[in-house]
MMTF fields as JSON, N, C-alpha, C and O atoms, coordinates in Angstrom:
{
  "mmtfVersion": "1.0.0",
  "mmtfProducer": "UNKNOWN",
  "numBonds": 267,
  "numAtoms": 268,
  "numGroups": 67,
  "numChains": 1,
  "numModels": 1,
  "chainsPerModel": [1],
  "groupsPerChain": [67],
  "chainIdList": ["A"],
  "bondAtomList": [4, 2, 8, 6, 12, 10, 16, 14, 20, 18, 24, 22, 28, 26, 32, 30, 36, 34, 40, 38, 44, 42, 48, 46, 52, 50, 56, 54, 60, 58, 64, 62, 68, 66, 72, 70, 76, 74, 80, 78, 84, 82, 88, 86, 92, 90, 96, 94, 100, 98, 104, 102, 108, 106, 112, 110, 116, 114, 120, 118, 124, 122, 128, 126, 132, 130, 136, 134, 140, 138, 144, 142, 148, 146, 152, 150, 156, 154, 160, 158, 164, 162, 168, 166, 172, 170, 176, 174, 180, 178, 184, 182, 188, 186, 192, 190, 196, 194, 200, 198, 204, 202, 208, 206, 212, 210, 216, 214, 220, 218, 224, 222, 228, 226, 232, 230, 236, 234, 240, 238, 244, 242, 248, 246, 252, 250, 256, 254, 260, 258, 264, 262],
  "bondOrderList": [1, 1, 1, 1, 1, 1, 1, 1, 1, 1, 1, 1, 1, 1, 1, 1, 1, 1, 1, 1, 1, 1, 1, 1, 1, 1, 1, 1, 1, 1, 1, 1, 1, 1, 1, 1, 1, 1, 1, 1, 1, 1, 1, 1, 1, 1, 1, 1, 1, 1, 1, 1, 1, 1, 1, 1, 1, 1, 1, 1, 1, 1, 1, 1, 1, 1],
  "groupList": [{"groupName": "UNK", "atomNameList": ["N", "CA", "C", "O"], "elementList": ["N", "C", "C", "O"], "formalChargeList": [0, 0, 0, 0], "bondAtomList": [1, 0, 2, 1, 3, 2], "bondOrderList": [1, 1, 2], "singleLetterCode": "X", "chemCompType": "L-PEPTIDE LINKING"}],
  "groupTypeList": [0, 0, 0, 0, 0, 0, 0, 0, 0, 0, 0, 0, 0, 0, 0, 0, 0, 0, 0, 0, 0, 0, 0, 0, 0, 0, 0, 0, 0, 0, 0, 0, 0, 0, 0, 0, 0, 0, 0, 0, 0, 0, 0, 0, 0, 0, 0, 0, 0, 0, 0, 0, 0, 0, 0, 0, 0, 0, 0, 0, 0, 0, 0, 0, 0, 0, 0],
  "groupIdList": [1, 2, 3, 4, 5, 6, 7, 8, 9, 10, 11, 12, 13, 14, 15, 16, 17, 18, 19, 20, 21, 22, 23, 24, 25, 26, 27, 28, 29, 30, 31, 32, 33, 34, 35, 36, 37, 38, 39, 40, 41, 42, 43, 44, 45, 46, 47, 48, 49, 50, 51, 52, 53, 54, 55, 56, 57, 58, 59, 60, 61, 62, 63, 64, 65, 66, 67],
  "secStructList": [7, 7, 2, 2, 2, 2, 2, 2, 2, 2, 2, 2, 2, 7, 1, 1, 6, 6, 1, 1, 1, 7, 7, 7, 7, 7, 2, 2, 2, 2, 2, 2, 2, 2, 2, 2, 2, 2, 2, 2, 2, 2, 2, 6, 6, 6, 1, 7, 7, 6, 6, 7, 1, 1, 7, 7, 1, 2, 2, 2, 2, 1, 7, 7, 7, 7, 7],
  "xCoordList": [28.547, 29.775, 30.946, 30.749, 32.132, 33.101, 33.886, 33.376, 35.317, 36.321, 36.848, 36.592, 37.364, 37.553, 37.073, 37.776, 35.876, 34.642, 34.83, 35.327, 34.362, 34.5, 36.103, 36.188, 37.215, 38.558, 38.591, 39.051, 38.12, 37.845, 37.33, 37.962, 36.164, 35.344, 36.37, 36.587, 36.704, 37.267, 38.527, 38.761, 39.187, 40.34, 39.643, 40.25, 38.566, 37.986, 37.989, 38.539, 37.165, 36.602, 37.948, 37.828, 39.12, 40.277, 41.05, 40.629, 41.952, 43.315, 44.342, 45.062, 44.89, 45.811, 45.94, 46.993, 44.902, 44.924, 45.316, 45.898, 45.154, 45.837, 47.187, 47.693, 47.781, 49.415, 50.001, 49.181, 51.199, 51.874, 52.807, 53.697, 52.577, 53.271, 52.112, 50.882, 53.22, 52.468, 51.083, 51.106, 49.939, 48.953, 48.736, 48.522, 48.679, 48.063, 46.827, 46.703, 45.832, 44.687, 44.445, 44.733, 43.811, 43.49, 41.997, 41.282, 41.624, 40.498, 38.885, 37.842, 39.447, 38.575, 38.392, 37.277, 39.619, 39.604, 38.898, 38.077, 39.459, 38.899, 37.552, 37.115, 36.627, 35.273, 34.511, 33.404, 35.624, 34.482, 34.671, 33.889, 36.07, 36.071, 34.558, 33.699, 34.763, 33.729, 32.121, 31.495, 31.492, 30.565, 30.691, 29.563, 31.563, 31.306, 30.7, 29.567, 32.034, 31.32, 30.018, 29.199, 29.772, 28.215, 27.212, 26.054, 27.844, 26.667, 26.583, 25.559, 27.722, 27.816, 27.157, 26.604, 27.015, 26.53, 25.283, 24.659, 24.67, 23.394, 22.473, 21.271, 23.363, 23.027, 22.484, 21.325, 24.122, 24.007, 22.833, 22.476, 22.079, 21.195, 20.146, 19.648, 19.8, 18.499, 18.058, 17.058, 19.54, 19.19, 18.832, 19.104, 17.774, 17.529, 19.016, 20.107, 18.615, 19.416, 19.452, 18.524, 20.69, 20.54, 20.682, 20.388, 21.099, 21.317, 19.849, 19.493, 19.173, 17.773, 17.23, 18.267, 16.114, 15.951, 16.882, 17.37, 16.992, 17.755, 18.594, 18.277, 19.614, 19.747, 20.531, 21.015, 20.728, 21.529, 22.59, 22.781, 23.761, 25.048, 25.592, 26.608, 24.658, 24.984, 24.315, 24.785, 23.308, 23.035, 23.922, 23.975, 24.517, 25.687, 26.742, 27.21, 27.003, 28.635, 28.32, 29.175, 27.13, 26.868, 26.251, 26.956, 25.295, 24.783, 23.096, 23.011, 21.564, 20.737, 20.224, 19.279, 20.62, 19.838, 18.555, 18.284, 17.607, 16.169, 16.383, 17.018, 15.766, 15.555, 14.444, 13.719],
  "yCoordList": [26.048, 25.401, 26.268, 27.467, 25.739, 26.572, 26.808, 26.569, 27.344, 27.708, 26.441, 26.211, 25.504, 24.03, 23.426, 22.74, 23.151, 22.111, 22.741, 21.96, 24.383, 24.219, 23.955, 23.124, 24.32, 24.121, 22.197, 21.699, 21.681, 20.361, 19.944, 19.332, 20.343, 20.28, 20.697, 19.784, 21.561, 21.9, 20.727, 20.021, 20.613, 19.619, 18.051, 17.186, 17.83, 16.842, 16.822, 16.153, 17.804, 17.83, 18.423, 18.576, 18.812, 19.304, 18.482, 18.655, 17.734, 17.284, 17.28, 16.495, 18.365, 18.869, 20.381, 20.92, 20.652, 21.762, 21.382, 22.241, 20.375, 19.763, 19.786, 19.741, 19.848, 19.711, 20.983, 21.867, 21.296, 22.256, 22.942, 23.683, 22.65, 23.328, 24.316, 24.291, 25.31, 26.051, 25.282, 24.131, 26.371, 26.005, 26.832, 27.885, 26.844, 27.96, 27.172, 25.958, 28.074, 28.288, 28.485, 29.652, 27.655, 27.825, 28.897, 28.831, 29.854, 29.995, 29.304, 29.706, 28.139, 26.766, 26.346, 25.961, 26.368, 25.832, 26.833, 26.494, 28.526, 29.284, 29.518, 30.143, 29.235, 29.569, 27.931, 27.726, 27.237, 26.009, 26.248, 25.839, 27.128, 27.05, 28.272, 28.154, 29.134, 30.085, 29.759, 30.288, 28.695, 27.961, 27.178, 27.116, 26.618, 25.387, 26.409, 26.542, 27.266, 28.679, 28.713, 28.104, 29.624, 29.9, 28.542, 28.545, 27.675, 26.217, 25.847, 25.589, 25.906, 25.905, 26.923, 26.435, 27.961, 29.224, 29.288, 30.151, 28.497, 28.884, 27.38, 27.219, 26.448, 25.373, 25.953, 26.029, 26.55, 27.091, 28.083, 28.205, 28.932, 29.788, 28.995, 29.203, 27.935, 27.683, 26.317, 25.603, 26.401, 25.365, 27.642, 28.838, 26.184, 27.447, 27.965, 27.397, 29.351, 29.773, 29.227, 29.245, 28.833, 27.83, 29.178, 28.858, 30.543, 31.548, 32.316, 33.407, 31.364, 32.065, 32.995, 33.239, 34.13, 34.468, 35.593, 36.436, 35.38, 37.16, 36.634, 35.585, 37.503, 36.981, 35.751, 35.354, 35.206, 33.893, 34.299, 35.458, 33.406, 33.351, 34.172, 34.831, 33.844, 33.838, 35.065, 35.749, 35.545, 36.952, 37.977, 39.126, 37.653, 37.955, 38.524, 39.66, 37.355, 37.374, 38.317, 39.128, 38.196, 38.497, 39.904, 40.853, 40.153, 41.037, 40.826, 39.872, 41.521, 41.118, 40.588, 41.243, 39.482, 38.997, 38.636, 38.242, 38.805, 38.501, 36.798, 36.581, 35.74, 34.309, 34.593, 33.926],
  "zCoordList": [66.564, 66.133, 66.597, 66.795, 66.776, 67.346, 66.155, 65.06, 66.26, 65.796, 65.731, 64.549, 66.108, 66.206, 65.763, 65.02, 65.748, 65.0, 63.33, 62.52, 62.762, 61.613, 61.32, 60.415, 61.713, 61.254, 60.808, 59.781, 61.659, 61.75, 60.398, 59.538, 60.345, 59.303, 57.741, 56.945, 57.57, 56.337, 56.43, 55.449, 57.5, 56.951, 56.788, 56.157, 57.299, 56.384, 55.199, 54.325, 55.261, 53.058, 52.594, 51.378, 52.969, 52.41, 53.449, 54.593, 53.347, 54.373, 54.256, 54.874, 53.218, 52.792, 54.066, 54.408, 54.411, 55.402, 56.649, 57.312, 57.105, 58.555, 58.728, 59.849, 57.78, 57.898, 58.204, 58.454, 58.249, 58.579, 57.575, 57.991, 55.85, 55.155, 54.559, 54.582, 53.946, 53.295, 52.163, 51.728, 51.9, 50.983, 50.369, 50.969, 49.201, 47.821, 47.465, 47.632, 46.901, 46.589, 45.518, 45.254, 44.193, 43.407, 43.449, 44.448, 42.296, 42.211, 42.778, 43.292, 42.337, 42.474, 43.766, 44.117, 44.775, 45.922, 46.892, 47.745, 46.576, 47.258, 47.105, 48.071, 46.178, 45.762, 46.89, 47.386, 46.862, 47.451, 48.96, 49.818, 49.25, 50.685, 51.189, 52.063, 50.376, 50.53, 50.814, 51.733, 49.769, 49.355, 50.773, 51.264, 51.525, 52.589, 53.424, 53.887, 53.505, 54.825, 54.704, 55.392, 53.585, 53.588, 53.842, 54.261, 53.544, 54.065, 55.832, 56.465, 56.255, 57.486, 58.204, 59.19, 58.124, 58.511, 58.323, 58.939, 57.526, 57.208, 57.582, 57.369, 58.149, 58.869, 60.028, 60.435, 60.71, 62.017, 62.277, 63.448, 61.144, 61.193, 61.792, 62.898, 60.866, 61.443, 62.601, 62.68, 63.521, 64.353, 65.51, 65.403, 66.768, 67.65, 68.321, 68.271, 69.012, 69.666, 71.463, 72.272, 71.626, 72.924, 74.191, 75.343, 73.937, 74.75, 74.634, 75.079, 73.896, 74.203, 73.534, 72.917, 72.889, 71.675, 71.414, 72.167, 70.161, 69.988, 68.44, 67.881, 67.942, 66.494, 66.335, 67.396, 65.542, 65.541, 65.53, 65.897, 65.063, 65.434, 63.497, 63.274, 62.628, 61.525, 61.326, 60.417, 61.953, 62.116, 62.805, 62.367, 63.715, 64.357, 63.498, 63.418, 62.842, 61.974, 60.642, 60.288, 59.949, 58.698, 59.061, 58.717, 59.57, 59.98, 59.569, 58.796, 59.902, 59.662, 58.397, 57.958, 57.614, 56.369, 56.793, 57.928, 55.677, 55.936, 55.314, 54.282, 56.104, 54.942, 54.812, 54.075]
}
């Protein structure tokens, strides 16, 4: 997934983020933006690696978690 695709993604499930004014963050909002991350990321974990074996992308970013 790119930088584009998830930005994409969050102003779906949020479309208050597409616009161009400022946004504040409730507790609430920031715990679900957090929660999407970690879902996306852990999507992206377990599709294969298209550059062929070696750590995923979410192994990459996070660093080695065991699933």
């Amino acid at each position: 997934m790119t930088r584009e695709e998830l930005w994409n993604t969050y102003c779906k499930r949020n479309p208050s983020f597409a616009g161009d004014g400022e946004i504040t963050m409730s507790a609430r909002g920031l715990k679900k933006l957090f929660d999407q991350t970690w879902e996306i990321a852990q999507q992206q974990a377990k599709k294969p690696d298209s550059y062929g074996p070696g750590p995923s992308a979410f192994e990459q970013l996070f660093g080695g978690f065991k699933r």
